[in-house]
C-alpha positions as CSV (number, residue, x, y, z in Angstrom):
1,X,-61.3,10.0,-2.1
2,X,-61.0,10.1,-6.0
3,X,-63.6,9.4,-8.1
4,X,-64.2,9.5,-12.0
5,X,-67.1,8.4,-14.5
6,X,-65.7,6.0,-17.0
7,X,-68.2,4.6,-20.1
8,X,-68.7,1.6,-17.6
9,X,-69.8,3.3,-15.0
10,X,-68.3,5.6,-11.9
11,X,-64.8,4.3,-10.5
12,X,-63.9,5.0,-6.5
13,X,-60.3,5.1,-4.8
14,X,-60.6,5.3,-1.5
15,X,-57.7,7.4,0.7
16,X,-57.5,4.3,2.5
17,X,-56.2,2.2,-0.6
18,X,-53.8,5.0,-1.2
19,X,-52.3,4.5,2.1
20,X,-52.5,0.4,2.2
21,X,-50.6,0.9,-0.9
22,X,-48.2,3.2,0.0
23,X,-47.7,1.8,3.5
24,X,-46.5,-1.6,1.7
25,X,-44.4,-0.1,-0.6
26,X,-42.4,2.4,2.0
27,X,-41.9,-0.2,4.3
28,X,-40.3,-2.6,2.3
29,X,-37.7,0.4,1.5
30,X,-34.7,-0.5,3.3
31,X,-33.4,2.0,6.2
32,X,-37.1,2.6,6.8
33,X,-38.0,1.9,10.6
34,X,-41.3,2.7,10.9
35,X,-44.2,5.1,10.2
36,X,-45.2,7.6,12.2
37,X,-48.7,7.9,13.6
38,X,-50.1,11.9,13.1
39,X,-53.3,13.4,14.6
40,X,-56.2,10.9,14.8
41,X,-54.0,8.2,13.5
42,X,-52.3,8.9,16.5
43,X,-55.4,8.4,18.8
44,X,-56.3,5.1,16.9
45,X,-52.8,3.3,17.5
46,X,-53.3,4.7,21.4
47,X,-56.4,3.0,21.8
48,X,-55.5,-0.1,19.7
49,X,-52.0,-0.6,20.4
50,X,-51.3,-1.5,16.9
51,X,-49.2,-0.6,14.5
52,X,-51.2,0.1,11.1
53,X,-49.7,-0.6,7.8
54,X,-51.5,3.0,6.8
55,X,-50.0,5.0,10.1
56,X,-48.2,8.4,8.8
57,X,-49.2,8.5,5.3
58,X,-51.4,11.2,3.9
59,X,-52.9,11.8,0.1
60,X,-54.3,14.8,-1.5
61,X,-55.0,15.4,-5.2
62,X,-57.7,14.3,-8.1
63,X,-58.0,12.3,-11.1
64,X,-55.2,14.3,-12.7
65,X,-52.7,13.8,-10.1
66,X,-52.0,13.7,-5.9
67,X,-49.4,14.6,-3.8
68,X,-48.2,12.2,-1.1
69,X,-46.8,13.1,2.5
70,X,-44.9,10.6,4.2
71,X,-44.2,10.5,8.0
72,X,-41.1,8.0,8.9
73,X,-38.3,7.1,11.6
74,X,-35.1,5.8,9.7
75,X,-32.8,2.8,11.0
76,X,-29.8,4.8,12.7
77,X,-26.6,4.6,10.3
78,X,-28.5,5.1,6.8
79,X,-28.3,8.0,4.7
80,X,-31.3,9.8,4.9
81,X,-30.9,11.5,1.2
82,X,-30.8,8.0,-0.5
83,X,-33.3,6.6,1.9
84,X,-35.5,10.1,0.9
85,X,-34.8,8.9,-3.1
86,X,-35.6,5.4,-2.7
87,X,-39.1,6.3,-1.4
88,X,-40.0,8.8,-3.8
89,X,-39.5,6.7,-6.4
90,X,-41.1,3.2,-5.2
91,X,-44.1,5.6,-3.8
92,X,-44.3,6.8,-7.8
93,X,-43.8,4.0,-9.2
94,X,-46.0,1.5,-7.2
95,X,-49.0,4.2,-7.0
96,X,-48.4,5.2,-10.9
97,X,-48.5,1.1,-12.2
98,X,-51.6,0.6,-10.0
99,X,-54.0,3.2,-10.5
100,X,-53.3,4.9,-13.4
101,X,-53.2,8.4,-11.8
102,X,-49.8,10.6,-12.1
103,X,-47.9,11.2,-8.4
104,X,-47.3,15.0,-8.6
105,X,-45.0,15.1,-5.7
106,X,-43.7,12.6,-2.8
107,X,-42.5,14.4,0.5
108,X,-40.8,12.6,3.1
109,X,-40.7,13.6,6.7
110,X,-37.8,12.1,8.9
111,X,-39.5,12.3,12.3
112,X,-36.7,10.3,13.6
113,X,-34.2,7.7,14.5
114,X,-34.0,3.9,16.0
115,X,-31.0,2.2,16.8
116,X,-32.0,-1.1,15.2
């Protein structure tokens, strides 16, 4: 959670905006497959049997910057560099033109493949 006093008054961005946010920007990246649910997020898609638009994605910084880590499985067939590119800089971008704050560093972790 960031969270910074502006003259108006104290401003809030929850880890689970980050994440919404992210989660629609990555998966509209082509090659991307899906996310990939880690620790509890695992546990909640068990139990729910969803899939969550917020599964894999994790966010860690301040008001002066954050670092994003990405968990995906790619569409079999795509190159995984340019697939790596495209997602750092939609994550930057899309993050950066919303909030405000700067994205210090995007990693993406290829925790897979699906024959789509």
């Amino acid at each position: 959670m960031i969270k910074y006093e502006t003259r108006f008054g104290t401003v809030t961005i929850s880890n689970e905006y980050f994440a919404k946010l992210i989660g629609n920007a990555v998966s509209s990246c082509y090659g991307v497959s899906s996310m990939v649910a880690k620790g509890s997020q695992k546990l909640r898609s068990i139990v729910s049997r969803r899939e969550y638009i917020d599964t894999g994605i994790f966010v860690k910084g301040d008001i002066n910057k954050i670092s994003v880590d990405l968990h995906i499985t790619v569409t079999y067939g795509v190159n995984i560099n340019a697939i790596s590119q495209s997602i750092i800089h939609k994550v930057k971008y899309t993050v950066e033109d919303a909030t405000g704050i700067t994205v210090d560093r995007v990693t993406v972790h290829v925790d897979g493949m699906h024959n789509d």
